[in-house]
C-alpha positions as CSV (number, residue, x, y, z in Angstrom):
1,X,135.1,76.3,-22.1
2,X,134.2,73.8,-19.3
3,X,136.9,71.5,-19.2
4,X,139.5,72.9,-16.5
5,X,142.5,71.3,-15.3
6,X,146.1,71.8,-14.3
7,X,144.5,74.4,-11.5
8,X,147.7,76.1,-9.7
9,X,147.4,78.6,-7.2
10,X,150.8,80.8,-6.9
11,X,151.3,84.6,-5.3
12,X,150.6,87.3,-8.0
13,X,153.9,89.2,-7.5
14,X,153.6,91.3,-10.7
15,X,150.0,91.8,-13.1
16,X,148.9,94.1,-16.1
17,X,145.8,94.1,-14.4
18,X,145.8,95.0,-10.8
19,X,148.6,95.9,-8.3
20,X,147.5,95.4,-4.4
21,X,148.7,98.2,-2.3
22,X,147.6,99.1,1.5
23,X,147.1,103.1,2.9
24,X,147.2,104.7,5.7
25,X,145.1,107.2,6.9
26,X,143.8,109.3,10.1
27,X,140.0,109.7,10.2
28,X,138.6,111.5,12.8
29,X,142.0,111.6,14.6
30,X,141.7,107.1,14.7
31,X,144.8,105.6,12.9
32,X,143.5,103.6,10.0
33,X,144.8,101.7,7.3
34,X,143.0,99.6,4.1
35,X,144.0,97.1,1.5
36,X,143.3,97.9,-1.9
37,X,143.9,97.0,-5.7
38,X,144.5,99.6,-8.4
39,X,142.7,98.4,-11.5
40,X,141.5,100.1,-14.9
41,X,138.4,101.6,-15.3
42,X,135.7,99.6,-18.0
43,X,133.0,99.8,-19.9
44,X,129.8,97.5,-20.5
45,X,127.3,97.8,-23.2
46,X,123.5,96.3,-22.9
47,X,123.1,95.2,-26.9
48,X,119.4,95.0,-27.8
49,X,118.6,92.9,-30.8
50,X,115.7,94.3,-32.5
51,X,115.1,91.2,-34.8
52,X,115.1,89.4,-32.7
53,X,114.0,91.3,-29.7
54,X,116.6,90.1,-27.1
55,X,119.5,90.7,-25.0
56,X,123.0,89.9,-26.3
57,X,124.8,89.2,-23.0
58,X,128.3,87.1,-22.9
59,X,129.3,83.7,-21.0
60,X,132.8,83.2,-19.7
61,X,134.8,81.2,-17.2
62,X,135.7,83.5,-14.1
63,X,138.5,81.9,-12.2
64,X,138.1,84.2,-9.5
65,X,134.7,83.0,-9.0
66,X,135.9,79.5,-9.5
67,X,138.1,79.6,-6.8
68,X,135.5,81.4,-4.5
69,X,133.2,78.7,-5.2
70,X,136.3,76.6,-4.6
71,X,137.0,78.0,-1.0
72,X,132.5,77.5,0.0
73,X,132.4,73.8,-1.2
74,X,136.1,73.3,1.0
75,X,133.7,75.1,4.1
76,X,130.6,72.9,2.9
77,X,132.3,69.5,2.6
78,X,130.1,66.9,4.3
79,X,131.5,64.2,6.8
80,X,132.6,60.7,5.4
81,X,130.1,58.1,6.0
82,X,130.8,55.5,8.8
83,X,132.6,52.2,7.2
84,X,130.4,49.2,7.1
85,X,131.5,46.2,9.4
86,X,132.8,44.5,5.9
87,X,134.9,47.9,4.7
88,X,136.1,48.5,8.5
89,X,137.4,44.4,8.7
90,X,139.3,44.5,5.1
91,X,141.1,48.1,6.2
92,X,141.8,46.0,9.5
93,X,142.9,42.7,7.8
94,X,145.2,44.9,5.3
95,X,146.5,46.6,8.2
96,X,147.7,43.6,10.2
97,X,149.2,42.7,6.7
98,X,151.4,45.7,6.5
99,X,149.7,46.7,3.4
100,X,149.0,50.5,2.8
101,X,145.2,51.2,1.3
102,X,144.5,54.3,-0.6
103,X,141.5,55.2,-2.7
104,X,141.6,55.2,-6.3
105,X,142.0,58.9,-7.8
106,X,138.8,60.9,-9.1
107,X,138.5,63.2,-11.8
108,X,139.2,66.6,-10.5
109,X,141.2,65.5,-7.7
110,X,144.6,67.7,-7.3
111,X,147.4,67.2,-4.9
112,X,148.0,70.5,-3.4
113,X,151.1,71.4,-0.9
114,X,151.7,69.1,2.4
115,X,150.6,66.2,0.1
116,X,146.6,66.1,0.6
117,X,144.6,66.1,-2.2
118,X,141.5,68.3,-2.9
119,X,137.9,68.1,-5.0
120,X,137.8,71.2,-7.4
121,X,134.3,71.7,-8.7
122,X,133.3,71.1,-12.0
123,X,134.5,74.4,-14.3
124,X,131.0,75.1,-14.5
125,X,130.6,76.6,-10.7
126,X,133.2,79.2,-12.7
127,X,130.6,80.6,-15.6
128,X,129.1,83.5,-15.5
129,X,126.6,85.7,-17.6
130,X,127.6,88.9,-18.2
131,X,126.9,92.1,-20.4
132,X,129.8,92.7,-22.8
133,X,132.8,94.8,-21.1
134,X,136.1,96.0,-21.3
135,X,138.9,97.7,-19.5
136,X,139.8,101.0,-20.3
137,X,143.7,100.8,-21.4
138,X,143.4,103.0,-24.7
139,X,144.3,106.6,-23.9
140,X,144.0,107.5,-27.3
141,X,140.2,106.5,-27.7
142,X,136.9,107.2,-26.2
143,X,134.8,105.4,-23.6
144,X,132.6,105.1,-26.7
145,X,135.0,104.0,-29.0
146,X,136.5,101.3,-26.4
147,X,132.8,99.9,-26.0
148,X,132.4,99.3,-29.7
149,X,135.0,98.3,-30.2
150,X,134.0,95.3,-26.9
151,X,131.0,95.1,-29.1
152,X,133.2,93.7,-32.2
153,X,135.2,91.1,-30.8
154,X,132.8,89.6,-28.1
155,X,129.5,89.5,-29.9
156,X,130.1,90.3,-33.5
157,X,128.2,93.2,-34.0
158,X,129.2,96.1,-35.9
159,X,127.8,99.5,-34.5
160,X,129.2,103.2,-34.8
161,X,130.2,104.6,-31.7
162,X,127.8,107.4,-32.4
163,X,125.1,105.1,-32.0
164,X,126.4,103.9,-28.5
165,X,123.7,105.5,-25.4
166,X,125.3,106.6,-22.0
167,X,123.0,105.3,-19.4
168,X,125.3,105.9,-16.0
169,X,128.6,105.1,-14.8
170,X,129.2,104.4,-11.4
171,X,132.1,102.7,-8.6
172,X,132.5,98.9,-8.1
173,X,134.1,96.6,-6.0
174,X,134.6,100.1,-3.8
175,X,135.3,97.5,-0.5
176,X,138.6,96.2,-3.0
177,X,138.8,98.9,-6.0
178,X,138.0,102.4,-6.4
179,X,137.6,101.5,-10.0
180,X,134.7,103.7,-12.5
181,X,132.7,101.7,-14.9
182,X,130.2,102.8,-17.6
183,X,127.6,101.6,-18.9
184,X,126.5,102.2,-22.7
185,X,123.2,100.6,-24.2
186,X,123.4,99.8,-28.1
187,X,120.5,98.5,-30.2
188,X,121.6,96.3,-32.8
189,X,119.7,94.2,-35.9
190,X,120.8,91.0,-37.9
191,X,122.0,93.0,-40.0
192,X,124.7,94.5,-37.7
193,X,126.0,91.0,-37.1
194,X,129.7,90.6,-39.0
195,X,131.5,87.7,-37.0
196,X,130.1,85.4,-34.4
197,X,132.4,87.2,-31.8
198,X,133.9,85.1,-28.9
199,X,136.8,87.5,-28.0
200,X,140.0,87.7,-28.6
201,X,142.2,84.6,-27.8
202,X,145.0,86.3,-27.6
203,X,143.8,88.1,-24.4
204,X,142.8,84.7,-23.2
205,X,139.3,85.1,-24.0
206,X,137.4,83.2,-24.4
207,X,133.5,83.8,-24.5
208,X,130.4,82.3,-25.4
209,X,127.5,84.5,-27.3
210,X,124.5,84.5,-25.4
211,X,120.7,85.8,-26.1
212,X,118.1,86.4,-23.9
213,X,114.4,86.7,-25.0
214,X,112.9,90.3,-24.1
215,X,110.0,88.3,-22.7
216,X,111.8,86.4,-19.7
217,X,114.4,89.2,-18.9
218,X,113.3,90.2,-16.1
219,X,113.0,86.3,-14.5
220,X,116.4,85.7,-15.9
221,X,117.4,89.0,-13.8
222,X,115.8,87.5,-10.3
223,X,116.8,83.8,-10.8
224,X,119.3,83.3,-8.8
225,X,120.5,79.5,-9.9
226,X,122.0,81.9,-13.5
227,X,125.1,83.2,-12.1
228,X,125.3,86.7,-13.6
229,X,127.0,90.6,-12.9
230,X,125.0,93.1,-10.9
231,X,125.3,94.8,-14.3
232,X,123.1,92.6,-16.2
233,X,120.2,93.0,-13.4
234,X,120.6,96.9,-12.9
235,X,120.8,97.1,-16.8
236,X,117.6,95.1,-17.7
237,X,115.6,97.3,-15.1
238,X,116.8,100.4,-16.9
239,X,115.2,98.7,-20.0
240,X,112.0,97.6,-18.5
241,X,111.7,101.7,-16.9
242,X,113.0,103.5,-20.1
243,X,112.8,101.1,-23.4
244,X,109.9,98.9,-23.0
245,X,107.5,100.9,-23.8
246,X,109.0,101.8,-27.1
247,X,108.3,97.9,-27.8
248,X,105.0,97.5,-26.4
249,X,106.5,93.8,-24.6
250,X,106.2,92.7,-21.3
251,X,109.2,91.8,-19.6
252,X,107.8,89.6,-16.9
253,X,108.1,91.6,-14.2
């Protein structure tokens, strides 16, 4: 999962996924006009181990957040250090000699157009924890049938769709997308478990099964060195507020 290379950046002309468009508008009699993607709705699910008593979240290389991370190092990139009088005389000596210096490539160097060459961060600054979604592309099955079905192939757990609870559904990304997710909550036991999940490759997924102890949820929510969703916070304080005192366990808040 962490060992990216190859990295091209091209214009998205055509996706399955997305499709940028820009309106125009009058509001308040002021000409306006906004850039926008239409993307499909999704679903997430909070799983709740009860033998275990913790979170089943999911861990996956985001190359959108890759390349934003990408973009804030390019901003953050400290100044080379002064030669020393030794470096500064050889560079002069092998100029006087006609002789071209270069430095020796790093790993995770990449030539990009006009011929310089860039630092791309390690693929971890590209991971994220996250509760286990999907977009909504099956008209012929329900929001709860589409979640369980998440359920399956990310974290290996078998669980009706009856069993699935509707917390709330709400807007995201409304600056860039108009898009609806909703958000399920699923309790889940050992027993449950049928496959150790991971996704389905031929999507090009490919995700890492993650637990999180009841007892530190709440610090895994605030601590922000874990890169995770605004889902996973908002859905472990629906948890702490509605489930936890069904299990009589602090959650560290």
């Amino acid at each position: 999962m962490e060992e990216i290379n190859s990295i091209e950046v091209v214009p998205c002309t055509e996706s399955d996924y997305l499709k940028p468009l820009r309106v125009h508008y009058n509001q308040n009699g002021t000409k306006k006009s906004w850039d926008f993607m239409q993307t499909h709705d999704s679903v997430s699910v909070l799983i709740f181990n009860t033998s275990s008593h913790c979170f089943v979240l999911v861990k996956q290389f985001r190359p959108a957040v890759y390349m934003c991370e990408w973009e804030r190092s390019k901003k953050q990139k400290p100044q080379p250090a002064e030669k020393t009088e030794e470096e500064g005389g050889a560079a002069a000596a092998a100029a006087a000699a006609g002789e071209a210096t270069a430095p020796e490539p790093q790993e995770g160097q990449s030539t990009s157009e006009g011929g310089s060459s860039s630092q791309w961060p390690p693929a971890t600054a590209g991971l994220t924890y996250e509760l286990c979604a999907g977009l909504v592309d099956k008209p012929d099955l329900s929001l709860e049938e589409i979640a369980r079905q998440e359920v399956l192939e990310e974290c290996g757990y078998d669980v009706p769709a009856s069993k699935l609870k509707r917390i709330t559904s709400y807007r995201s990304g409304v600056g860039v997308t108009g898009a609806k997710q909703t958000m399920f909550y699923a309790e889940v036991s050992d027993d449950n478990c049928v496959s150790a999940g991971g996704g389905e490759p031929r999507e090009g997924e490919l995700i890492e099964v993650v637990k999180v102890p009841l007892h530190e949820a709440m610090t895994f929510a605030y601590d922000e060195r874990i890169p995770k969703t605004m889902g996973v916070i908002f859905s472990f304080i629906w948890f702490h507020n509605n489930m936890s005192p069904k299990y009589k366990i602090s959650t560290n808040v």
